[in-house]
DRENSE-745378 format. One record per residue: residue in one letter; x, y, z of N, C-alpha, C in turn. Coordinates in Angstrom, 2 decimals. Layout:
N
{pt "a",{X,Y,Z},{X,Y,Z},{X,Y,Z}}
...
END
This chain:
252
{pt "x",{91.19,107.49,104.87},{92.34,108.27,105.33},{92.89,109.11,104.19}}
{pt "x",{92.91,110.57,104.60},{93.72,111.52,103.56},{95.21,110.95,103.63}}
{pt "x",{95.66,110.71,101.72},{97.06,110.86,102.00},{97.83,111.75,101.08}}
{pt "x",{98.84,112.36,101.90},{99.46,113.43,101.31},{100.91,112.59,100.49}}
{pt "x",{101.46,113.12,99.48},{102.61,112.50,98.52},{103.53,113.57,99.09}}
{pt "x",{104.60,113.50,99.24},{105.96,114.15,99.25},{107.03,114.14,98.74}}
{pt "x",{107.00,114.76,97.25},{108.47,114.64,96.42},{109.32,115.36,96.54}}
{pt "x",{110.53,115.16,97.19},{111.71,116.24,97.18},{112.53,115.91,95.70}}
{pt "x",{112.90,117.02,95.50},{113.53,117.12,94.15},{114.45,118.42,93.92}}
{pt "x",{115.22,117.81,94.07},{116.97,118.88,93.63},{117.40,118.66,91.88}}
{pt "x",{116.74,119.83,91.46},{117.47,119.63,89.57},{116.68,118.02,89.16}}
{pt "x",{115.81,117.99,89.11},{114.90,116.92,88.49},{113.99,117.00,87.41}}
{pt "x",{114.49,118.10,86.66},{113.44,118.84,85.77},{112.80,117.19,84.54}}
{pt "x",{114.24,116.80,84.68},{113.92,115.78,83.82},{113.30,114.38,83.91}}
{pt "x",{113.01,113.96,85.03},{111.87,113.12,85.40},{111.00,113.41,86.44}}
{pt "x",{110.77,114.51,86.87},{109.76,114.94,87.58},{108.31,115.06,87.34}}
{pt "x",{108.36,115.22,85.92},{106.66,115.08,85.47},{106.47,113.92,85.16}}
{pt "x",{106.96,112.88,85.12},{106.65,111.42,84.96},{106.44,110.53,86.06}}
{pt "x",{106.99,111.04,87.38},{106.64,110.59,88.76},{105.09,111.79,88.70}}
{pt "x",{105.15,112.68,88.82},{104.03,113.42,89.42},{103.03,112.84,88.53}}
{pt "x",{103.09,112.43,87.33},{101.94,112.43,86.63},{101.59,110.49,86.97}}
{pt "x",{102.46,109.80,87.11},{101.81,108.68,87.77},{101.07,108.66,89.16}}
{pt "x",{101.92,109.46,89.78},{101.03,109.25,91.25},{99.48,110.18,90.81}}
{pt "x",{99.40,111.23,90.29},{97.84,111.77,90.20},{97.12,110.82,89.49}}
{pt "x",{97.72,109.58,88.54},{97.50,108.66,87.76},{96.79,108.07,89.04}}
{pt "x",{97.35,107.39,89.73},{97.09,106.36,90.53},{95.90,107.15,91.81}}
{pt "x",{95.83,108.40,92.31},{94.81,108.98,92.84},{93.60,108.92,92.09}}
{pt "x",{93.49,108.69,90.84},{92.60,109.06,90.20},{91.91,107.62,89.94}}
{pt "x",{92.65,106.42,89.79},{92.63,105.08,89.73},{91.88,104.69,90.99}}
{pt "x",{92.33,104.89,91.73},{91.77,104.04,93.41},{90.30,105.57,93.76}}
{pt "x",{90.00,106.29,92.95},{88.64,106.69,93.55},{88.90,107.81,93.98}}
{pt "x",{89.87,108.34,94.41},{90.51,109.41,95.54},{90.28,110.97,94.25}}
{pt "x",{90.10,111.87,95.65},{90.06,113.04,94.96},{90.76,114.07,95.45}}
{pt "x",{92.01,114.54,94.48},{93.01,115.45,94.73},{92.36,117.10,95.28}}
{pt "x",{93.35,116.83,96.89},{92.97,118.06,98.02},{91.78,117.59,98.37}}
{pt "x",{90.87,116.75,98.24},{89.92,116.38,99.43},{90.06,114.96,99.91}}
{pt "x",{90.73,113.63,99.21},{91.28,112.90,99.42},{92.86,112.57,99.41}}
{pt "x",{93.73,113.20,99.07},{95.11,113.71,98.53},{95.38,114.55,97.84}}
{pt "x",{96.73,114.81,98.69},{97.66,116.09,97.82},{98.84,115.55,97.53}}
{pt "x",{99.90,116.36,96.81},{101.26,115.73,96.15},{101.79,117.41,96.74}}
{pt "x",{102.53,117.01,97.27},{103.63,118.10,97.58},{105.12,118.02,96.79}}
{pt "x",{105.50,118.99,96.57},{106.81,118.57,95.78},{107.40,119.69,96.50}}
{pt "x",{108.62,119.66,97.25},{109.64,120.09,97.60},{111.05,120.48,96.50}}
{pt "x",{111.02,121.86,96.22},{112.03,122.20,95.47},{113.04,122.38,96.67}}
{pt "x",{114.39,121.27,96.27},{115.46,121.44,97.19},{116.78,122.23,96.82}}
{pt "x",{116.40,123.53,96.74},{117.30,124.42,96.26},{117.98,124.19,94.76}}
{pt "x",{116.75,123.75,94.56},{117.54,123.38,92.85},{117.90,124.58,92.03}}
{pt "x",{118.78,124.46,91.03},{119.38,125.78,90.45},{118.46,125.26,88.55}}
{pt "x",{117.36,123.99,88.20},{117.26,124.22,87.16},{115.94,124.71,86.90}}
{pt "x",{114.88,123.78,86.16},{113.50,124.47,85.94},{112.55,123.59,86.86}}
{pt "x",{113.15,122.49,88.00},{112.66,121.71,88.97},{110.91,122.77,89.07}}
{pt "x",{110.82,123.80,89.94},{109.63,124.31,90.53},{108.95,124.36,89.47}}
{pt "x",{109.59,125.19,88.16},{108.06,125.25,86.97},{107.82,124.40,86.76}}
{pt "x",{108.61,123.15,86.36},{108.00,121.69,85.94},{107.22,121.19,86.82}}
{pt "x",{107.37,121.35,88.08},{106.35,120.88,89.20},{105.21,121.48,89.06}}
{pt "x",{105.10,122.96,88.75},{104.51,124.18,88.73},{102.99,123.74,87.95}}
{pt "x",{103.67,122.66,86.86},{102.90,122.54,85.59},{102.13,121.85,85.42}}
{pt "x",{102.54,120.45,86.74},{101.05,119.36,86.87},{100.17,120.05,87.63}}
{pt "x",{99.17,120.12,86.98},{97.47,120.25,87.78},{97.26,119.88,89.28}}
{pt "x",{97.16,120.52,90.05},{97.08,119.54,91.46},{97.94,119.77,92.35}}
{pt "x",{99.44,119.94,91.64},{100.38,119.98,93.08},{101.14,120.91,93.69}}
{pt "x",{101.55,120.91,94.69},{101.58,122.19,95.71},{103.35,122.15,95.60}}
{pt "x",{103.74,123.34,95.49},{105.43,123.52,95.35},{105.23,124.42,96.93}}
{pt "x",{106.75,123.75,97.45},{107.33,124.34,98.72},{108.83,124.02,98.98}}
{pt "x",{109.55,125.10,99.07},{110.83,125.30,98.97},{111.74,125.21,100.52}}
{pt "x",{113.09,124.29,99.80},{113.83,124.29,101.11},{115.07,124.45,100.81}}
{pt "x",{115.66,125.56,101.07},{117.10,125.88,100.73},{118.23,124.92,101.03}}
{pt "x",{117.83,124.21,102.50},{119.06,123.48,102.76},{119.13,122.51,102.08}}
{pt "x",{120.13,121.89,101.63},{120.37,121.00,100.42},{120.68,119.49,101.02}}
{pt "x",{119.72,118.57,101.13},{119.20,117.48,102.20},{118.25,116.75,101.91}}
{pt "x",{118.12,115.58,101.91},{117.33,114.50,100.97},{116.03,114.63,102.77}}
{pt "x",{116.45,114.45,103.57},{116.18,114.61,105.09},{115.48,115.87,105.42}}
{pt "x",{115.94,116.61,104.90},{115.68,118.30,105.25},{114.31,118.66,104.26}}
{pt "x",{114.60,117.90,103.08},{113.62,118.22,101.92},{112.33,117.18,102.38}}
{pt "x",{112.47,116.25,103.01},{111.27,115.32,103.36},{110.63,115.55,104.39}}
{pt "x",{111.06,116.19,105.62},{110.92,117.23,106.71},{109.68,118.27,106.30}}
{pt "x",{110.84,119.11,105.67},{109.76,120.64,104.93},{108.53,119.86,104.36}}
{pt "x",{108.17,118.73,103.44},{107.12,118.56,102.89},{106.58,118.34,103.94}}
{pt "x",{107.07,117.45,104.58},{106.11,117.23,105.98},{104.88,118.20,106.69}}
{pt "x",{105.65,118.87,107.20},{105.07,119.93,107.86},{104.08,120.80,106.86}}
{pt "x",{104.15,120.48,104.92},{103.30,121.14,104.72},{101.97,120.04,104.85}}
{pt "x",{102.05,119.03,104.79},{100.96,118.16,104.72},{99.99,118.53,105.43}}
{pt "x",{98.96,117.68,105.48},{97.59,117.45,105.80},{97.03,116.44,106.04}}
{pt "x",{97.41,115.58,105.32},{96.90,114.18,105.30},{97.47,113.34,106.78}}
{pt "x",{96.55,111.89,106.79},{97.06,111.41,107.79},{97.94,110.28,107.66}}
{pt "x",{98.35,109.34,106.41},{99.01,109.03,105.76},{100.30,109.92,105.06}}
{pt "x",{101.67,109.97,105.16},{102.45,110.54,104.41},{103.55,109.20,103.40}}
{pt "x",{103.12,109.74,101.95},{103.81,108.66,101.01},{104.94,109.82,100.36}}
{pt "x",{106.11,108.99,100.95},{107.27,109.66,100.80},{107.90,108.83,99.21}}
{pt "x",{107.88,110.02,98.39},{108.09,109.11,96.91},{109.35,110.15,96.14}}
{pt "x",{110.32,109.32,95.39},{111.59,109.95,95.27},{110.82,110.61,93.88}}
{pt "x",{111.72,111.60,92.97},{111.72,112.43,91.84},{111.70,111.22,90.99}}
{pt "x",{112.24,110.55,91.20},{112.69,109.62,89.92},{111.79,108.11,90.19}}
{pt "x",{111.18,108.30,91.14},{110.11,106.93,91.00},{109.02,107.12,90.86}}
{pt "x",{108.38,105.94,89.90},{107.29,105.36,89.32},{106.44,104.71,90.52}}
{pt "x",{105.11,105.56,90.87},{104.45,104.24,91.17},{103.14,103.65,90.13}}
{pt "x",{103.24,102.43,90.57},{102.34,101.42,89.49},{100.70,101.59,90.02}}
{pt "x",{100.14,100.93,88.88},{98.35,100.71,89.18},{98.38,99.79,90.41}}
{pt "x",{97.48,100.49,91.34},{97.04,99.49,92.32},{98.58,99.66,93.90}}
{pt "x",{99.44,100.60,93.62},{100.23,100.81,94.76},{99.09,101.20,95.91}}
{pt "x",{98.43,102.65,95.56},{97.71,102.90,96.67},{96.53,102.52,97.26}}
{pt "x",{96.13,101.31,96.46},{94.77,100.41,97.13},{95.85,99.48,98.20}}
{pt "x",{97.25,99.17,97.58},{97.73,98.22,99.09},{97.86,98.86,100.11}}
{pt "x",{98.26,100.30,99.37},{98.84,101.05,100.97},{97.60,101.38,101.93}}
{pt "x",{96.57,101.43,101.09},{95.14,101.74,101.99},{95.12,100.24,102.95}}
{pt "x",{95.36,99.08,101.95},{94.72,97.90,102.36},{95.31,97.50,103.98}}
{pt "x",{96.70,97.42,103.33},{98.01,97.21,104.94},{97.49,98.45,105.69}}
{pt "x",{97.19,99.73,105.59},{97.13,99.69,106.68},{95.59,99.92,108.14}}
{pt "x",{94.69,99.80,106.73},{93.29,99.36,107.50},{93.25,97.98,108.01}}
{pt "x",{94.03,96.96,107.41},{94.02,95.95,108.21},{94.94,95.60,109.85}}
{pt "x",{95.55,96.66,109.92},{96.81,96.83,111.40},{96.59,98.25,111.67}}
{pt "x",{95.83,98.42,113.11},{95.78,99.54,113.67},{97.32,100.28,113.93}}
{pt "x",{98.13,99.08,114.41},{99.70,99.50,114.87},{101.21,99.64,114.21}}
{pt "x",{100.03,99.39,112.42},{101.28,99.76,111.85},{101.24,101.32,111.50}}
{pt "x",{102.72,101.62,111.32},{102.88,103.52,111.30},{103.58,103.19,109.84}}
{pt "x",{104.40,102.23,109.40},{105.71,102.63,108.55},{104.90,101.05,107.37}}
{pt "x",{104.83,101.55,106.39},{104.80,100.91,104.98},{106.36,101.61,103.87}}
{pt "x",{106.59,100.13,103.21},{107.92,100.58,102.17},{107.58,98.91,101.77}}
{pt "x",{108.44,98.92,100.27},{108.51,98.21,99.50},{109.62,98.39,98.30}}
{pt "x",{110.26,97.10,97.82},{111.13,97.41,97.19},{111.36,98.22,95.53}}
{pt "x",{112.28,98.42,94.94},{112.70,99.23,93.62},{112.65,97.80,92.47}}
{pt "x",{112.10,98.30,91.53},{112.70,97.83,90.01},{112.94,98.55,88.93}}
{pt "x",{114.13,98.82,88.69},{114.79,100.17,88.10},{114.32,99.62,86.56}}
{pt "x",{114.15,101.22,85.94},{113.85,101.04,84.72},{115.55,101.66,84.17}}
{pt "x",{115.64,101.82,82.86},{117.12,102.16,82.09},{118.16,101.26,81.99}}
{pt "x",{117.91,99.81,82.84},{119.20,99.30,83.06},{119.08,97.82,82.78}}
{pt "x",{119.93,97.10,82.08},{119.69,96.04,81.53},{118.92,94.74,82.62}}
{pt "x",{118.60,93.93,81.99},{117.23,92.60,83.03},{118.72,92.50,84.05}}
{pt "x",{119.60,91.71,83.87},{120.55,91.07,84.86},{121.22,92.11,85.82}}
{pt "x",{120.81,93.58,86.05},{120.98,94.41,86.77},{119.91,93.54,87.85}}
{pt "x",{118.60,94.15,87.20},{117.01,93.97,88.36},{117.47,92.21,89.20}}
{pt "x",{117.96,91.72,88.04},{118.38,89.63,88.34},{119.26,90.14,89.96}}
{pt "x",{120.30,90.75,90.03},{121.02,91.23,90.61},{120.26,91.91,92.08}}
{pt "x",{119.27,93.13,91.89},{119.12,93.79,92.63},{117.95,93.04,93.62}}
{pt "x",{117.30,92.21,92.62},{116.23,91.50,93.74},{116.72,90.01,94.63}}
{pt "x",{117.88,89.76,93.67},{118.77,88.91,94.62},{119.66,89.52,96.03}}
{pt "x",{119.67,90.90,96.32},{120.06,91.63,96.99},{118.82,92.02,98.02}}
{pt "x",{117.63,92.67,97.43},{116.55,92.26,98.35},{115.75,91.01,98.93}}
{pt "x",{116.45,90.22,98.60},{115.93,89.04,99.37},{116.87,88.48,100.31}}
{pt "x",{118.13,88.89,100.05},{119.36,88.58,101.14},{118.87,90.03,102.32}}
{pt "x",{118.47,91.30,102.22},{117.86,92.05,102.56},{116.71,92.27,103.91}}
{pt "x",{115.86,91.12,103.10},{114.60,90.76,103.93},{115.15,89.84,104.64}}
{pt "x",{115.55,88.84,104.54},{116.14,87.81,105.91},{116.91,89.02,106.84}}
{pt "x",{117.63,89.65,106.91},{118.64,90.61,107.57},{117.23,91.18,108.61}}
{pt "x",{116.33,91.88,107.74},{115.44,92.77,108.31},{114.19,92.14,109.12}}
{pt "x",{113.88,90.61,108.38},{112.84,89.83,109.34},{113.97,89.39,110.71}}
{pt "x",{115.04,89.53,110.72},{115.75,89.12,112.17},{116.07,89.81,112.99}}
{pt "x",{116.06,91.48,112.24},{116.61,92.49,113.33},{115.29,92.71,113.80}}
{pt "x",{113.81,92.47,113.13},{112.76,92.98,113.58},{111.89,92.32,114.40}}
{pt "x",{112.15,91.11,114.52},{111.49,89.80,115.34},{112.52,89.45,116.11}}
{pt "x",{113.11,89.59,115.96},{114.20,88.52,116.71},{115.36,89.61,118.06}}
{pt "x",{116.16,90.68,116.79},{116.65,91.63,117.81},{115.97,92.52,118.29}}
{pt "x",{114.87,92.67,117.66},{113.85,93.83,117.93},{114.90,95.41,117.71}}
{pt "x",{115.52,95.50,116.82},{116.50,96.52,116.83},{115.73,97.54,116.12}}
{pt "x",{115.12,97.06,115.07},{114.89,98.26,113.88},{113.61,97.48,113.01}}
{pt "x",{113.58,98.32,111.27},{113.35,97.77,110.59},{113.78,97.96,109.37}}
{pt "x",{112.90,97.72,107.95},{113.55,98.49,106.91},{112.56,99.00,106.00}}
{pt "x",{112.90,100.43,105.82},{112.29,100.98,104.79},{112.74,101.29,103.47}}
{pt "x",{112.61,101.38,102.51},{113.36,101.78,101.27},{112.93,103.35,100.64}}
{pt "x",{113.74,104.23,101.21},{113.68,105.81,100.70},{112.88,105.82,99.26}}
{pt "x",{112.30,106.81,99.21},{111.75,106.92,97.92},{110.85,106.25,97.55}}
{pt "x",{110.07,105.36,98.42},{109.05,104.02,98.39},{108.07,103.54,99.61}}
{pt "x",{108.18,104.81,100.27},{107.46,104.41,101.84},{106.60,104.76,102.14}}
{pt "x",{105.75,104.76,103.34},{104.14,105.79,103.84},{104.48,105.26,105.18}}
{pt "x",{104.05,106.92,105.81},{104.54,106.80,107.33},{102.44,107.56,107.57}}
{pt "x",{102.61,106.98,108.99},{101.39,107.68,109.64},{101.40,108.82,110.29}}
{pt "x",{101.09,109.98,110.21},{101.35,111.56,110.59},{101.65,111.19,112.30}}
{pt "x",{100.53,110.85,112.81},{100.87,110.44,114.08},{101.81,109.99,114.66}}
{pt "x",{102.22,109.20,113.89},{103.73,108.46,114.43},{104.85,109.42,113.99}}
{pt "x",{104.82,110.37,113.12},{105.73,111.24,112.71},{106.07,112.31,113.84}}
{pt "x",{105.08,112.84,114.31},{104.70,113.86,115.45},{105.21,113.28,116.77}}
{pt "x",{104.97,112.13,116.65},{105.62,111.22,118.11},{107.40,111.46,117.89}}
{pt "x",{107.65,111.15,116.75},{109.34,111.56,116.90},{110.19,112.69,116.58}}
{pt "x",{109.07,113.89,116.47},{109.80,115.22,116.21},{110.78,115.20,115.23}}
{pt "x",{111.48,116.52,115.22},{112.05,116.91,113.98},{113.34,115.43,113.84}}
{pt "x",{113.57,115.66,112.32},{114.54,114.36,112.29},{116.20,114.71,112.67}}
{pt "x",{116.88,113.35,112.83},{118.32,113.39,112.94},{119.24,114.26,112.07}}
{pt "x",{119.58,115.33,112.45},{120.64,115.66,112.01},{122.15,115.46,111.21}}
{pt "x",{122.16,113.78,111.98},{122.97,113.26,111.67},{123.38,112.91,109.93}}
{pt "x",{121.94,112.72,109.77},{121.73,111.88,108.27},{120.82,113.28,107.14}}
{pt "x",{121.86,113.10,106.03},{121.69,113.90,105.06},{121.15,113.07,103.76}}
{pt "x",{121.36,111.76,103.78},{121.60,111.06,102.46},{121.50,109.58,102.77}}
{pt "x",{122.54,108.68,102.76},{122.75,107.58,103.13},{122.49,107.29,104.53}}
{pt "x",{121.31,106.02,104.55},{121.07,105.94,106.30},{119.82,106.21,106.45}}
{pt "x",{119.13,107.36,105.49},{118.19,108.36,106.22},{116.86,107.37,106.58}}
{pt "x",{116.92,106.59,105.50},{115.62,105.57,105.22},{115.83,104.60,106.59}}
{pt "x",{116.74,104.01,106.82},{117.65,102.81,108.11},{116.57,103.33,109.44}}
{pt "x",{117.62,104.60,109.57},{117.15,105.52,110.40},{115.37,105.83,110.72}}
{pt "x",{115.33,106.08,110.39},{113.48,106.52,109.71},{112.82,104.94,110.21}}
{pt "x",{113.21,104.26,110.05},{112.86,102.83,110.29},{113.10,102.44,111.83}}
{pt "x",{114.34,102.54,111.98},{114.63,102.31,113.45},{113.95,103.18,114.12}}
{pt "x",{113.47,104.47,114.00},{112.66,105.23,115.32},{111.62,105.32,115.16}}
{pt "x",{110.85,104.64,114.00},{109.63,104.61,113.77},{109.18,103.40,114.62}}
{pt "x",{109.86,102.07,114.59},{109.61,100.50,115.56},{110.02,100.84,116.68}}
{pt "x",{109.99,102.39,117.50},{109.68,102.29,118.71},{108.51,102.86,119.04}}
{pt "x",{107.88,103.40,118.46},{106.39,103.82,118.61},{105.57,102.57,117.85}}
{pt "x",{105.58,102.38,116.66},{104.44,100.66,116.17},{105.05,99.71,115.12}}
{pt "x",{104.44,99.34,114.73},{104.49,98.18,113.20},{106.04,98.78,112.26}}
{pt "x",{106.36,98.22,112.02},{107.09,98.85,110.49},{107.34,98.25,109.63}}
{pt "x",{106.83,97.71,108.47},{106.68,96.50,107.37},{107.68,96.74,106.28}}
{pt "x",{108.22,95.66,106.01},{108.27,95.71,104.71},{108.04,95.03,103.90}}
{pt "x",{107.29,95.42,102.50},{106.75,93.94,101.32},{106.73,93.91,100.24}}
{pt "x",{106.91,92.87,99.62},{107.08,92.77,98.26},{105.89,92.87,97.07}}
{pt "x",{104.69,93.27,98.42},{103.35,93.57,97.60},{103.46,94.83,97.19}}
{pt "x",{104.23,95.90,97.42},{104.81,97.13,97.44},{105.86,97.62,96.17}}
{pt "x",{106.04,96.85,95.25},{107.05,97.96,94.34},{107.13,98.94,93.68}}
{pt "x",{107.73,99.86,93.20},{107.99,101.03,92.75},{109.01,101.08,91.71}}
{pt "x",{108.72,101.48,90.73},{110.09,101.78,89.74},{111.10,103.16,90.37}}
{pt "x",{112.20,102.54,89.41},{113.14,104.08,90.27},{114.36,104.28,89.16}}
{pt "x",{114.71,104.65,88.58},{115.66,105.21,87.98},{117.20,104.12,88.02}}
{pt "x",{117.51,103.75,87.37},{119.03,103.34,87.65},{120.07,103.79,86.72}}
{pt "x",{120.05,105.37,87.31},{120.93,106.09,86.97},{122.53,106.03,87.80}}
{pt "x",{121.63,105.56,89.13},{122.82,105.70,90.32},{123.61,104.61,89.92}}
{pt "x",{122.76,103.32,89.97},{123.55,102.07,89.69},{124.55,102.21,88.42}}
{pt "x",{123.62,102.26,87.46},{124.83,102.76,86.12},{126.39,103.93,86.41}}
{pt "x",{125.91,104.49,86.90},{126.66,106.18,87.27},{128.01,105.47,88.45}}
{pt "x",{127.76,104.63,89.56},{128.46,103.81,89.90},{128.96,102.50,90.62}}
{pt "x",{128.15,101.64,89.89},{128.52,100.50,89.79},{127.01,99.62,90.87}}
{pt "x",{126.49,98.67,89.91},{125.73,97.79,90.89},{126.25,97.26,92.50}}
{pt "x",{127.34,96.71,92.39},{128.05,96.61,93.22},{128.70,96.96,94.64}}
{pt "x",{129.11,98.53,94.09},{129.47,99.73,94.98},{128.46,100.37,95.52}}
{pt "x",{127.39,100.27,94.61},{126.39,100.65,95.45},{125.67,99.90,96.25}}
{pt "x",{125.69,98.49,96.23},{125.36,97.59,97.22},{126.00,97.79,97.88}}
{pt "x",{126.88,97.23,98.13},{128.28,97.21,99.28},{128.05,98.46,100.33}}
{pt "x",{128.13,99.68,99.16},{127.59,101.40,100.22},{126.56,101.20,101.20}}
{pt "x",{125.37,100.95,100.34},{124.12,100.66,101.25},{123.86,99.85,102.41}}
{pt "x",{124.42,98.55,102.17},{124.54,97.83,103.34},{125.57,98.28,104.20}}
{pt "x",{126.45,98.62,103.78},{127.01,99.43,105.23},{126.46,100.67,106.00}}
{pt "x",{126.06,101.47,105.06},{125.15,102.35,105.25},{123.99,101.96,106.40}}
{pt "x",{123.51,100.78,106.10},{122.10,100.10,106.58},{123.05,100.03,107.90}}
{pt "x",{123.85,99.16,108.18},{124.38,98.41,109.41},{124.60,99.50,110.45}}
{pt "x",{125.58,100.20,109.77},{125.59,101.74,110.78},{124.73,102.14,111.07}}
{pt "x",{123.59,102.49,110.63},{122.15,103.17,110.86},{121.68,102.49,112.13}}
{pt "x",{121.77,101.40,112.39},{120.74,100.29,112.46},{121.57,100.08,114.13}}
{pt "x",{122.64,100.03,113.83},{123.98,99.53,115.40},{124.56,100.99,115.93}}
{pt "x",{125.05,101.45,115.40},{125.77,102.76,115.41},{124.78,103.85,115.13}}
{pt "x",{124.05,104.45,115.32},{122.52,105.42,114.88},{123.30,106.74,113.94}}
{pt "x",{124.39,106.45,113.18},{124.74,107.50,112.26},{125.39,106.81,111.09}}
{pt "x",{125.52,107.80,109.59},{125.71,106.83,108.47},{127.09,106.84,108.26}}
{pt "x",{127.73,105.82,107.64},{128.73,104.92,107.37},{129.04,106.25,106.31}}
{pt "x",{128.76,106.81,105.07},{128.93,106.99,104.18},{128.06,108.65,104.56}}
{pt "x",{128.92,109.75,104.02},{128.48,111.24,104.58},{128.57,112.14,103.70}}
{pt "x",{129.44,111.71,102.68},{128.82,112.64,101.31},{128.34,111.48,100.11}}
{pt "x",{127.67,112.63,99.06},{127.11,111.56,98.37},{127.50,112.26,96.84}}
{pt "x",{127.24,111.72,95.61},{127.41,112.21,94.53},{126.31,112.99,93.70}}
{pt "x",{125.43,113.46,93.25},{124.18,113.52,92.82},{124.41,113.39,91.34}}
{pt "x",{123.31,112.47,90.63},{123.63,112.06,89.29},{122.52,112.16,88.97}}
{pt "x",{122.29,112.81,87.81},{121.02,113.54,87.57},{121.45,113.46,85.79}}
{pt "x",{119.65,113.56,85.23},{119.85,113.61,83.58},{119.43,114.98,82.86}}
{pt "x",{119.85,114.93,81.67},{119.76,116.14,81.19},{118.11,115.74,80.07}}
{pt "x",{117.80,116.80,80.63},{116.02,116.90,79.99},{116.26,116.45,78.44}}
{pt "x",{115.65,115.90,78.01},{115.31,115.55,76.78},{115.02,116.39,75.89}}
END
């Protein structure tokens, strides 16, 4: 199965070549050959810095622009440029590791009916008893999400910036909610994906990610956000939380 990467990126000049250059890392690792086995799309989301040339500059990947300024809107546009039949939706600021895309092949040659793969974050920048913190939060997380998904049959959960959807199942739910710009979008994305097939989530799956946000404001607050965020998504089909802050670093 071709799979296409989709990075949206608003003013990311400064970790954008360190995500792009792991994922061609990891195409190149599992056998795959960039544009006949995968592409990396990077979505410039109206950024005002050197986001497109820095994208411009890895070997391999395809720049496509979306004015409206939308974490949703920017994952959309890549969409539609794809190709592949796999789409791995991966944030500016995350790392993936050796051996991510042999699981994502693995899960989903082994389940015809799954559409939605995600897995959780381990932030780099931020002291151990942050991650002590955040994976004690994904495991209160996964009980929440093994009950809404077996039990209420409501939804599931994906984690933005860490997922792979199946083109097919994308096409089955047309353009996305309006509703969600930011917070939610991932909830969301989850809940209308478990009405067409499968939607997993696992801990065979991690990804590094930046903990700029957490630092910028507060481990805490940003838990607290998210899970409400999540609940609304999930009961109420719109997000709790409707503007957002953007916290971004200055290039080195």
């Amino acid at each position: 199965m071709k799979i296409s990467f989709v990075v949206p990126a608003y003013n990311e000049q400064a970790l954008l070549t360190r995500s792009l250059t792991a994922i061609r890392d990891e195409i190149t690792r599992a056998g795959q050959v960039l544009g006949r086995d995968a592409e990396i799309i990077v979505v410039n989301n109206a950024s005002t810095d050197r986001t497109r040339e820095v994208a411009e500059a890895i070997e391999g990947v395809r720049v496509v622009d979306e004015p409206r300024k939308g974490l949703v809107q920017a994952r959309w546009r890549g969409f539609e440029a794809t190709t592949g039949a796999l789409i791995a939706n991966i944030d500016a600021d995350t790392i993936i590791p050796p051996g991510w895309l042999s699981e994502v092949m693995r899960q989903f040659e082994r389940s015809e009916t799954l559409v939605g793969l995600s897995g959780p974050y381990v932030y780099y920048g931020v002291p151990a008893r942050v991650n002590f913190v955040v994976g004690a939060y994904y495991r209160l997380a996964y009980t929440v999400y093994l009950f809404n998904r077996f039990v209420l049959d409501v939804g599931s959960m994906l984690q933005g910036g860490n997922f792979v959807v199946k083109r097919e199942a994308m096409l089955k739910l047309g353009s996305p909610s309006e509703r969600f710009s930011f917070y939610g979008e991932d909830t969301d994305m989850a809940r209308r994906l478990s009405r067409v097939g499968g939607v997993k989530f696992t801990f065979r799956l991690p990804a590094q990610s930046s903990g700029r946000r957490l630092v910028g404001e507060g481990v805490f607050t940003i838990g607290l956000r998210y899970s409400m965020n999540f609940f609304w998504a999930t009961f109420r089909g719109k997000p709790f939380t409707e503007v957002w802050q953007d916290i971004r670093e200055e290039p080195s």
